[in-house]
Backbone as CSV, one residue per row, in Angstrom:
resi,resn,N_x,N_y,N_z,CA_x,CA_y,CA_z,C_x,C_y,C_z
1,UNK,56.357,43.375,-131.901,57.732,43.761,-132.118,57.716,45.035,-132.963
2,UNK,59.008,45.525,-133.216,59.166,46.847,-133.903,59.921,47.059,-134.767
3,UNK,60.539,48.457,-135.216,61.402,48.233,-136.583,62.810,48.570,-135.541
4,UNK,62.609,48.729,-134.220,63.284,49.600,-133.546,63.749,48.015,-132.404
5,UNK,63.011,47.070,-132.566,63.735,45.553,-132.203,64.267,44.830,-133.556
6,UNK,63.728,45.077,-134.275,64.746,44.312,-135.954,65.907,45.378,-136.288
7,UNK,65.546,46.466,-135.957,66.827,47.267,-136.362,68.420,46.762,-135.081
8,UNK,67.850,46.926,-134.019,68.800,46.176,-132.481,69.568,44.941,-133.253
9,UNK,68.230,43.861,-133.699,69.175,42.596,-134.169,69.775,42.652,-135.093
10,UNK,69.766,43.166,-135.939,70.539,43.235,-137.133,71.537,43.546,-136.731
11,UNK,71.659,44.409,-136.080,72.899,45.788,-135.723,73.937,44.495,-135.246
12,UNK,73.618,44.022,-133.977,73.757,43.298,-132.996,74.419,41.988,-134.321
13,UNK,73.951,41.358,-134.651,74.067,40.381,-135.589,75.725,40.415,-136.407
14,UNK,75.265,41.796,-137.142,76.567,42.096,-137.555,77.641,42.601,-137.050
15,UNK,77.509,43.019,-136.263,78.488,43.340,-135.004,79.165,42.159,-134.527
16,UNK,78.214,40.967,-134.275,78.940,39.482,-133.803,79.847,39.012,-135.076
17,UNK,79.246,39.005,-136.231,80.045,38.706,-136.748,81.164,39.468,-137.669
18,UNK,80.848,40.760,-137.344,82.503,41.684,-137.551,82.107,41.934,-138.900
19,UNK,80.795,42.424,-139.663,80.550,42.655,-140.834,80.141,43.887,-140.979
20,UNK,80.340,44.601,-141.959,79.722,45.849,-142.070,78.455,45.506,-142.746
21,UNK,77.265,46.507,-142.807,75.918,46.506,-142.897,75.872,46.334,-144.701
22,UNK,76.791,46.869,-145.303,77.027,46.317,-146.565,77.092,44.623,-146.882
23,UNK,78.297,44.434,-146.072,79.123,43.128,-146.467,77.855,41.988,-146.143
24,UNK,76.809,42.397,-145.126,75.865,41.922,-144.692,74.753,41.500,-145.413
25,UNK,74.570,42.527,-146.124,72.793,43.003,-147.127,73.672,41.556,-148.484
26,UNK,75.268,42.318,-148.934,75.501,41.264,-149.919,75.646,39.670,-149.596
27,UNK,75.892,39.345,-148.324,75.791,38.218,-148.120,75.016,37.339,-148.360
28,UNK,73.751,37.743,-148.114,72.304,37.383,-147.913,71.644,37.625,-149.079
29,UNK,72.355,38.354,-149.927,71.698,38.311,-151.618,70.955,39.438,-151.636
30,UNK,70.988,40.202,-150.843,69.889,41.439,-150.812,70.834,42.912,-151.564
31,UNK,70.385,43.435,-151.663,70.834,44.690,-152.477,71.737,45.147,-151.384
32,UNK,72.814,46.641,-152.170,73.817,46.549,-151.032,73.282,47.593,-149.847
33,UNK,72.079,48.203,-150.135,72.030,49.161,-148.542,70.619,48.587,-147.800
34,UNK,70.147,47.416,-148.074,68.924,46.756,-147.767,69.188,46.824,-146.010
35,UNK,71.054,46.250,-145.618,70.756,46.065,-143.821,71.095,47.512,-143.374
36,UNK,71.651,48.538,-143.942,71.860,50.081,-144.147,69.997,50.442,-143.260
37,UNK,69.488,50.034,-144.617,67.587,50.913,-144.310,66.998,49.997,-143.059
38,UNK,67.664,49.009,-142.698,66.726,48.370,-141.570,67.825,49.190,-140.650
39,UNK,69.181,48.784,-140.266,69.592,49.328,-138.795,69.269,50.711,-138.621
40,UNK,69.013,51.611,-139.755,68.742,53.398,-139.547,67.373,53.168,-139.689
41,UNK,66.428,52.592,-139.454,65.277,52.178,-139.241,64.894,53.235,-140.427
42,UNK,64.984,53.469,-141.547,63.900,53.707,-142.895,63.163,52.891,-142.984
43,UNK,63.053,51.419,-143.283,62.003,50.560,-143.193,62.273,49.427,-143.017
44,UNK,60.897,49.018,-142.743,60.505,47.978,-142.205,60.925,46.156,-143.182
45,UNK,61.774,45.786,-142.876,61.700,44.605,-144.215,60.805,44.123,-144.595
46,UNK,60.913,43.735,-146.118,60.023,42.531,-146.614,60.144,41.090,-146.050
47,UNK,59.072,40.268,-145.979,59.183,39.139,-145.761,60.391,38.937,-146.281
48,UNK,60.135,38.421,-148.109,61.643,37.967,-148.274,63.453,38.134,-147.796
49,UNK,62.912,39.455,-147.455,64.534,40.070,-147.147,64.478,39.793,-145.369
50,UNK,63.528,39.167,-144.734,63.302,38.933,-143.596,64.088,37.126,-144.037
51,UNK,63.441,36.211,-144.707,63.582,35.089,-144.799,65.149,35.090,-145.152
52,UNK,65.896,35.871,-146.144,67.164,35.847,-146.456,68.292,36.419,-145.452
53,UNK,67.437,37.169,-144.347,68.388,37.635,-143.456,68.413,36.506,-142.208
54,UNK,67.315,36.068,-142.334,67.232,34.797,-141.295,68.111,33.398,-141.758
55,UNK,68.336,33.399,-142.738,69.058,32.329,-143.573,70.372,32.369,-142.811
56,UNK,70.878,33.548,-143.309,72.638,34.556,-143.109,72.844,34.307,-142.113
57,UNK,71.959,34.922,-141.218,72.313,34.968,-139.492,71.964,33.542,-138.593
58,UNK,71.246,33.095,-139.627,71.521,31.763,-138.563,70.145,31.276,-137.674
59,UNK,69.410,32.174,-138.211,67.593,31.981,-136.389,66.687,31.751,-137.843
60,UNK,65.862,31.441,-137.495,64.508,30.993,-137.754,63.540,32.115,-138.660
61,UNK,63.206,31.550,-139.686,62.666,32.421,-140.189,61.277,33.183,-139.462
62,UNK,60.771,32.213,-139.108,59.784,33.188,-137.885,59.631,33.683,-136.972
63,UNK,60.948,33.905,-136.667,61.790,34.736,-135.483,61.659,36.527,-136.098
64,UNK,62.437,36.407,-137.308,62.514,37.703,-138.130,61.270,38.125,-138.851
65,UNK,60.177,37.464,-138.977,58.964,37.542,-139.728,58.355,38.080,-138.508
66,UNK,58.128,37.790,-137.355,57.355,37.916,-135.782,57.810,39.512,-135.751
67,UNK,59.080,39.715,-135.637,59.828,40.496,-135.648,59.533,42.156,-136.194
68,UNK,59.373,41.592,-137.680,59.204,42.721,-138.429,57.657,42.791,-138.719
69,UNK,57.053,41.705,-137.722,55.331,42.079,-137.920,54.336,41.837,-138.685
70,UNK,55.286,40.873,-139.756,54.525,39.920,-140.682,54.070,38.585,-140.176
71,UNK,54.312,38.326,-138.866,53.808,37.559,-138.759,53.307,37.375,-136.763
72,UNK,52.445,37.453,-136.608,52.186,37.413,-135.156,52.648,36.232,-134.345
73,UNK,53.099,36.217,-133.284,53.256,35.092,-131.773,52.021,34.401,-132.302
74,UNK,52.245,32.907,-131.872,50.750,32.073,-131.571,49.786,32.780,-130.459
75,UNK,48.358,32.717,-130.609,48.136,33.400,-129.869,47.894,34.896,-129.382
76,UNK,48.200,35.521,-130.158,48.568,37.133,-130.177,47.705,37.481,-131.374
77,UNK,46.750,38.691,-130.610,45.523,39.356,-131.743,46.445,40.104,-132.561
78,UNK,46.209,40.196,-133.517,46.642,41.325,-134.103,46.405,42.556,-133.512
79,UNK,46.981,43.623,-133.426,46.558,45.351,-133.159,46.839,46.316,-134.118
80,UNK,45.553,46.082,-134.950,46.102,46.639,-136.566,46.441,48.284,-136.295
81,UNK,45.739,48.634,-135.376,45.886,49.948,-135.219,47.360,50.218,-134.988
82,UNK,48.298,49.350,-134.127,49.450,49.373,-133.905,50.174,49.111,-135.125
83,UNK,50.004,48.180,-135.690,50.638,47.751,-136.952,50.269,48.865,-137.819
84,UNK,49.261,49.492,-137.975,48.953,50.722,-138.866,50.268,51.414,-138.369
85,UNK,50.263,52.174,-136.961,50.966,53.482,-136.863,52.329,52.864,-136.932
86,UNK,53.315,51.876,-136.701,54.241,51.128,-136.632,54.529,51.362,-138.576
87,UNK,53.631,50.328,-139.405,54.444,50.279,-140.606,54.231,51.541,-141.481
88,UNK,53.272,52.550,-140.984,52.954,53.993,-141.446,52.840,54.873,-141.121
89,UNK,54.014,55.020,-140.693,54.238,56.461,-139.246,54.172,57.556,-139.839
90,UNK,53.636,57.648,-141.203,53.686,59.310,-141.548,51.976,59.374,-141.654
91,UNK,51.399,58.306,-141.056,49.960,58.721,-141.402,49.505,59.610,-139.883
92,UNK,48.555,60.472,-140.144,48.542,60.771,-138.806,47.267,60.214,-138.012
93,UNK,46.976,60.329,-137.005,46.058,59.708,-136.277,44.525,59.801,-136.546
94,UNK,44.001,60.675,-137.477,42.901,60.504,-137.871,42.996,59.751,-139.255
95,UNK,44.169,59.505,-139.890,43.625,58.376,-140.743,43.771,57.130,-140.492
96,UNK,44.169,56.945,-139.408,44.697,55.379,-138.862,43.190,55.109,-138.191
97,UNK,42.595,56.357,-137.772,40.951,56.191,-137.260,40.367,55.739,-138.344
98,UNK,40.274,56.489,-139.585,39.790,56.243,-140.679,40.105,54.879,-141.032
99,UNK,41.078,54.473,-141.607,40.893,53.029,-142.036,40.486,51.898,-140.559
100,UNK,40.406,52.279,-139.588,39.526,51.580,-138.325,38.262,51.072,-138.487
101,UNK,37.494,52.754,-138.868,36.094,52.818,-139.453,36.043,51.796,-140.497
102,UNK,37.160,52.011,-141.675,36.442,51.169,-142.142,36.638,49.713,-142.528
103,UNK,37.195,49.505,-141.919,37.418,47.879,-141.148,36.179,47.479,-140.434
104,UNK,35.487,48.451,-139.549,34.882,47.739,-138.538,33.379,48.110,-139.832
105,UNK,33.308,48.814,-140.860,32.033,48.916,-141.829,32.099,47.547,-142.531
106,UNK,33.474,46.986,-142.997,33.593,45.958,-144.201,32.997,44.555,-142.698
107,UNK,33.511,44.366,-141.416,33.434,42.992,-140.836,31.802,43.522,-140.384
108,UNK,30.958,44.556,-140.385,29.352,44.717,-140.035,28.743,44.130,-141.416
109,UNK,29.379,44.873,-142.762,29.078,44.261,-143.975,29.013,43.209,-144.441
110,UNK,29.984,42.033,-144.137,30.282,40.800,-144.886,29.437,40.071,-143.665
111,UNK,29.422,40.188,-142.526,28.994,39.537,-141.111,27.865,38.773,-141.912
112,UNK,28.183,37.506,-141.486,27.017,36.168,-141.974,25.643,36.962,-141.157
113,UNK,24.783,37.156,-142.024,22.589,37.528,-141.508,22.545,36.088,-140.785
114,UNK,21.903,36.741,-139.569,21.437,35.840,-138.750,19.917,35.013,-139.478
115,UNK,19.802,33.628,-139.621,18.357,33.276,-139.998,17.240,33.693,-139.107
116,UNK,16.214,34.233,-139.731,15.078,34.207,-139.032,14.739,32.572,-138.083
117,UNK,14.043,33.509,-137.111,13.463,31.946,-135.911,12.381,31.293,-137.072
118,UNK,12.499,29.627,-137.223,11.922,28.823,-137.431,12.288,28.335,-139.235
119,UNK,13.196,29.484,-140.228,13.929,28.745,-140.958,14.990,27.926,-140.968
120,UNK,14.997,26.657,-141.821,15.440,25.738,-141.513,16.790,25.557,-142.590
């Protein structure tokens, strides 16, 4: 999912229920331009403000968590690389390589040593 499908529902959300993006953020206990920065897609919510907007509106908190990418489908790899350029779109593409590298240095690093044949 994207900030550009949580920004849709929100929009959508408050629209059903005839609220402005203010009257919305205060409903839900969140500061007053919190549903402001999600529908103009500035950012991405926090869990919490994911869990409190899921409260308000009525769906499931792991509907809005899936959503905003904190939390994956059953089943579904992560694609950090996606989730990189998604929650850090000002990085540019060689550092999203960069922290790749070194992801794939830390899981060669920690990787359980195979035992030698015949220790027990």
């Amino acid at each position: 999912m994207s900030l550009k499908e949580i920004s849709e529902f929100v929009s959508e959300a408050c629209r059903r229920k005839s609220l402005s993006w203010r009257a919305a953020s205060l409903g839900a206990g969140l500061n007053p331009t919190a549903v402001y920065s999600i529908v103009r897609r500035v950012s991405m919510p926090s869990p919490e403000t994911c869990r409190r907007l899921a409260a308000f509106f009525g769906v499931s908190e792991e509907y809005l968590l899936e959503m905003a990418e904190h939390l994956t489908p059953r089943g579904e790899e992560i694609d950090i690389a996606r989730a990189l350029r998604s929650k850090y779109r000002h990085l540019p593409p060689e550092a999203v390589q960069e922290i790749m590298g070194f992801i794939q240095w830390m899981v060669e690093k920690y990787q359980p040593k195979a035992k030698p044949a015949g220790d027990q």
